[in-house]
C-alpha positions as CSV (number, residue, x, y, z in Angstrom):
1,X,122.7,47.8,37.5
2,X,122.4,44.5,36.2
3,X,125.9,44.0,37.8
4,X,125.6,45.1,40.9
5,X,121.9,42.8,41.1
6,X,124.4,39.8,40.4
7,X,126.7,40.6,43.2
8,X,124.3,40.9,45.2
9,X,122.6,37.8,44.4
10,X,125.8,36.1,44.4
11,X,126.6,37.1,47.9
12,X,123.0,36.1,49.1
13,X,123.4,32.6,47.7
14,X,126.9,32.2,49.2
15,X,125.6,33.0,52.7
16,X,122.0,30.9,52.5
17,X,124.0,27.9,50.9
18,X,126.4,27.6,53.9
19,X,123.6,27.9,56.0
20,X,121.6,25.3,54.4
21,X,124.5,23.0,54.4
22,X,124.6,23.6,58.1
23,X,120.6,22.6,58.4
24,X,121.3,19.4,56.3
25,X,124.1,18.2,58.7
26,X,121.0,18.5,61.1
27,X,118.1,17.3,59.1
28,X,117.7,15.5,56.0
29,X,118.4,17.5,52.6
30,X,115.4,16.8,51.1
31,X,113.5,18.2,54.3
32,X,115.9,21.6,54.0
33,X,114.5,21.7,50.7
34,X,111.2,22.0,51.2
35,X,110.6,24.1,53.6
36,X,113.7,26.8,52.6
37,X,111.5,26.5,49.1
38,X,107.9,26.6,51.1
39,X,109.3,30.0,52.7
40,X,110.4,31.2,49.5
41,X,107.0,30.1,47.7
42,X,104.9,32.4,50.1
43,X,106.8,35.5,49.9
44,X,108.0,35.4,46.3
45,X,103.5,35.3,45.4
46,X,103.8,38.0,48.9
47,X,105.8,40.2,46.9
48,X,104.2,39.2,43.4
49,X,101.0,41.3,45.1
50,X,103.2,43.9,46.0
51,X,104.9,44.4,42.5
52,X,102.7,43.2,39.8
53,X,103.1,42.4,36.7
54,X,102.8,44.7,33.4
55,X,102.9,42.0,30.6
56,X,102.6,38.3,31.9
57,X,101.8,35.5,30.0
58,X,101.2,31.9,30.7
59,X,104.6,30.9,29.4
60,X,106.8,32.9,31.9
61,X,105.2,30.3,34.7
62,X,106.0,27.2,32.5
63,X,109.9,28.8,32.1
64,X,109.6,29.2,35.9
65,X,108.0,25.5,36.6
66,X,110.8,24.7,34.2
67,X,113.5,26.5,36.2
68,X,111.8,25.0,39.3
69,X,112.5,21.6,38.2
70,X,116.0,21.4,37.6
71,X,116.7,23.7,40.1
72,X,115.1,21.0,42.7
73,X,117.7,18.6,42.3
74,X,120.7,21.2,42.2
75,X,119.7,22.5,45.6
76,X,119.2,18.8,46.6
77,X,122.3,17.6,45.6
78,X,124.0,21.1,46.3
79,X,122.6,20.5,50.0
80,X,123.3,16.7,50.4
81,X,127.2,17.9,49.5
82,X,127.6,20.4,51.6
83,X,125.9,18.3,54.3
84,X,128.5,15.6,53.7
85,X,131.7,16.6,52.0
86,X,133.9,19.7,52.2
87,X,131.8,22.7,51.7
88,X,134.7,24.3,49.6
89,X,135.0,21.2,47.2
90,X,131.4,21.0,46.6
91,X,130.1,24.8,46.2
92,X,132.3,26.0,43.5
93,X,132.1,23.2,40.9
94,X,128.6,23.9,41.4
95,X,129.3,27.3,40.5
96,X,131.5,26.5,37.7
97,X,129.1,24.3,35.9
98,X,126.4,27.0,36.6
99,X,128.5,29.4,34.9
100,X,129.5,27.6,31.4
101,X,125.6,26.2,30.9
102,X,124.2,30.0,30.1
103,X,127.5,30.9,29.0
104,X,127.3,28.7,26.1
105,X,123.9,29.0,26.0
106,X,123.8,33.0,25.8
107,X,126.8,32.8,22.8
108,X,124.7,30.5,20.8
109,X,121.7,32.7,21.1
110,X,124.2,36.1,20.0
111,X,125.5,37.4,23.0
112,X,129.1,38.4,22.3
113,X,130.4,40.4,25.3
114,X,133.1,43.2,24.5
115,X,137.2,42.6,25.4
116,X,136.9,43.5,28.7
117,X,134.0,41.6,30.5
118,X,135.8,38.4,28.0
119,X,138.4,39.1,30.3
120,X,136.5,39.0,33.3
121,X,134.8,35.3,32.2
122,X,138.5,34.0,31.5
123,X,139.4,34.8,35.2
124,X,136.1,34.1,36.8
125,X,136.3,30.4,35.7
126,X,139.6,29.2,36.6
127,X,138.8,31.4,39.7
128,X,136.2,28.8,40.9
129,X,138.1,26.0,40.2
130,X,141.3,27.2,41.7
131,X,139.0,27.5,44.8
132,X,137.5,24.1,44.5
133,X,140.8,22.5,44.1
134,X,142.8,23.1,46.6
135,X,141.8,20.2,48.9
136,X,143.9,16.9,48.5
137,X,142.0,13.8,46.8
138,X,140.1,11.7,49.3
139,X,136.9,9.7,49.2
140,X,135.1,12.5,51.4
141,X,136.3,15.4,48.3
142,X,135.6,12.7,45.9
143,X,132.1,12.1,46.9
144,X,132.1,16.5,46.8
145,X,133.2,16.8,43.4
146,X,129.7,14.1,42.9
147,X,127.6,16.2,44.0
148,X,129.1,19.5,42.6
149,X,128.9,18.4,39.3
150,X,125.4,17.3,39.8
151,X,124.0,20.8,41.4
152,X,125.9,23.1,39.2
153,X,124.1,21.0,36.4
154,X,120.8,21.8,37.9
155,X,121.6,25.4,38.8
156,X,123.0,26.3,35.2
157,X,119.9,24.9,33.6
158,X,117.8,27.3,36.4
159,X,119.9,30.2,35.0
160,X,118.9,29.5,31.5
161,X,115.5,29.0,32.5
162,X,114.9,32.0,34.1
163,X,116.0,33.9,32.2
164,X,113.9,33.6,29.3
165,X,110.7,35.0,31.0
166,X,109.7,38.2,30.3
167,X,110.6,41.7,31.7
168,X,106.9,42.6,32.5
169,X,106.1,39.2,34.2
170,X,107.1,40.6,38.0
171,X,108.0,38.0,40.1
172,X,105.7,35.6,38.8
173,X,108.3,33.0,37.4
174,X,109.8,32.6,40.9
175,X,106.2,31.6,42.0
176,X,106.2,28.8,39.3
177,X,110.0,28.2,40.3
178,X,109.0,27.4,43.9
179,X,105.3,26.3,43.4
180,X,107.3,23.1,41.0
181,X,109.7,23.0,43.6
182,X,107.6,22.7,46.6
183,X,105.0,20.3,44.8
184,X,108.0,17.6,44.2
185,X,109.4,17.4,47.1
186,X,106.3,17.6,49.2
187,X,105.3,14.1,47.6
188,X,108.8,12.8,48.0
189,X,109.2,13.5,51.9
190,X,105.5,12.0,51.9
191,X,107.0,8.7,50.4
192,X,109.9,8.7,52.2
193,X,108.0,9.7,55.5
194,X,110.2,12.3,56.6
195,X,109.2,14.4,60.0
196,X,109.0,18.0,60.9
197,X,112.3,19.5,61.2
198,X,113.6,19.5,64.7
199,X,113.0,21.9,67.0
200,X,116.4,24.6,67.0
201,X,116.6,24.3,63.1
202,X,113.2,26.2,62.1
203,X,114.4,29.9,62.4
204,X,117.7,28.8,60.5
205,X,115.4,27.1,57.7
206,X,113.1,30.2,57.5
207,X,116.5,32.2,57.1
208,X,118.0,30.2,54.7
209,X,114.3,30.3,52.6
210,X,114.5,34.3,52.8
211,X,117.6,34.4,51.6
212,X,117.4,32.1,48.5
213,X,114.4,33.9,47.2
214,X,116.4,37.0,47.8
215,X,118.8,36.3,45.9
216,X,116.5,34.6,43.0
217,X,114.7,38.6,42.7
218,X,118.5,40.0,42.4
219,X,119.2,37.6,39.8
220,X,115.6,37.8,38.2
221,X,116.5,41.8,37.9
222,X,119.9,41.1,36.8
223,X,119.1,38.6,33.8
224,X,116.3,41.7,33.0
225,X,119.4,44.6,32.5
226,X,122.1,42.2,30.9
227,X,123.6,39.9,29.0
228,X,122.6,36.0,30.5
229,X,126.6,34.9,29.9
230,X,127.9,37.8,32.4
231,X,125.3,37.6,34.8
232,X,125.6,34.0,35.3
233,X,129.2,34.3,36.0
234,X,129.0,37.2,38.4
235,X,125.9,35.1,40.4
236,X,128.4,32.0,40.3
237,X,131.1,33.7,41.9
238,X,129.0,32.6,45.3
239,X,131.7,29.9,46.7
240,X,133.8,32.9,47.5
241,X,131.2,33.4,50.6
242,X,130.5,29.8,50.9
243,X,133.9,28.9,51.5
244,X,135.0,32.2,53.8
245,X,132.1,31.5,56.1
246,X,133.5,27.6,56.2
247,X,136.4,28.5,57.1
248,X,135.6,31.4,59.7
249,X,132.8,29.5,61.1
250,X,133.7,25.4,60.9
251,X,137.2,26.3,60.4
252,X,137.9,24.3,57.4
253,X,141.4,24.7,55.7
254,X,142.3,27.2,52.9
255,X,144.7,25.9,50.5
256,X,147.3,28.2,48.8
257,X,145.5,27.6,45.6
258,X,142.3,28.7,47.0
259,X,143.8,31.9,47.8
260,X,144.7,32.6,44.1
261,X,141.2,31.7,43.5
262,X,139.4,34.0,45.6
263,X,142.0,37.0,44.3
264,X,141.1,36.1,40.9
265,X,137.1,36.1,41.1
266,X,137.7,39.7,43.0
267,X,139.7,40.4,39.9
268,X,137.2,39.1,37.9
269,X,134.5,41.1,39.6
270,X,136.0,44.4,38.8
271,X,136.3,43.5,35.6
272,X,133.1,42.7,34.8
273,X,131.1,44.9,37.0
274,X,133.5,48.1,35.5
């Protein structure tokens, strides 16, 4: 199960990341931030009710804070890129770097996954890249490959964070995920004096807030039933969404190389999901 809760999480994540790249062309990224996170705070402690915990402890909110933290300035930079650069430059070197931070972080802690799902990580990574490069060097992709670098940093620390709470502490880490999240960048839109989103963009923020906490329960689930170095990869396989919707939707260009990509994380998928 643990790889079929990191598909899905992956899929959820590719969709609410387009769309919250689409709210920051809009608004201002920190402002997508906070209230996507603000949604997700009140129905990840909703849901925390609903399905409590068996076995939590003080330190599964502190790994969540924790997670919470970095995670802030992933989805900040993630959204300021995808705002401003080429969604398919930006979103998978996010992913890639969000990928090898737990990877090396789950073999130094023991993990050793068996021949096959190896086989899976070696195609998943070039996958993502492949994907990421196939647009042609330009101060716009430049400025992309900034901010890529900077969120996949954030999100691959969030990975590793997570995924040492406990597997009786519910949902609870996600509340001290977003209750971090939503503290910090409440008291930097109040210093920076930033309004109420505009009217047309609120439904499309509330979305974009379900679905990220969606997919943060998938992957909470996921990291519960598996190893952290194959559930990473699986949930970083989300630019393959990202950058479909970008080109269905904005009609964006799909390189040849981005083609082997995408054929290699589906590869990649059955591998490690077998």
């Amino acid at each position: 199960m643990s790889a079929v809760f990191a598909l899905l999480a992956s899929l959820i994540y590719g969709a609410a990341d387009f769309y919250g790249g689409v709210a920051g062309r809009r608004m201002a990224a920190s402002a997508v931030v906070f209230w996507t996170q603000l949604v997700g705070l009140v129905l990840g402690m909703g849901l925390s009710v609903l399905f409590p915990a068996t076995s939590f402890q003080v330190s599964d909110l502190i790994w969540g804070a924790i997670g919470g933290i970095v995670g802030t300035g992933g989805i900040y930079a993630l959204y300021q890129g995808l705002a401003k650069a080429r969604m398919s430059v930006v979103s998978p070197l996010a992913a890639l770097l969000s990928a090898l931070i737990p990877l090396a972080f789950g073999l130094a802690m023991g993990e050793r996954p068996i021949l096959l799902e190896w086989l899976g990580v070696i195609l998943a990574l070039p996958a993502v890249w492949l994907v990421a490069s196939g647009v042609s060097e330009s101060d716009e992709s430049n400025g992309g490959v900034g901010y890529g670098i900077l969120a996949g940093l954030g999100f691959g620390f969030f990975f590793v964070a997570i995924a040492q709470t406990g597997d009786g502490a519910g949902l609870w880490p996600l509340v001290g995920a977003r209750g971090a999240s939503v503290t910090l960048m409440a008291i930097w839109l109040l210093v920076r004096r930033i309004a109420l989103p505009p009217p047309g963009t609120r439904l499309l923020l509330g979305l974009v807030g379900i679905g990220d906490i969606a997919a943060n329960v998938f992957l909470l689930l996921a990291f519960r039933s598996g190893l952290l170095t194959l559930v990473a990869v699986l949930a970083s396989l989300y630019p393959a969404i990202t950058v479909l919707l970008a080109v269905l939707i904005l009609k964006e260009p799909i390189a040849g190389r981005q083609r082997v990509g995408l054929g290699l994380a589906l590869a990649a998928v059955v591998l490690l999901a077998r």
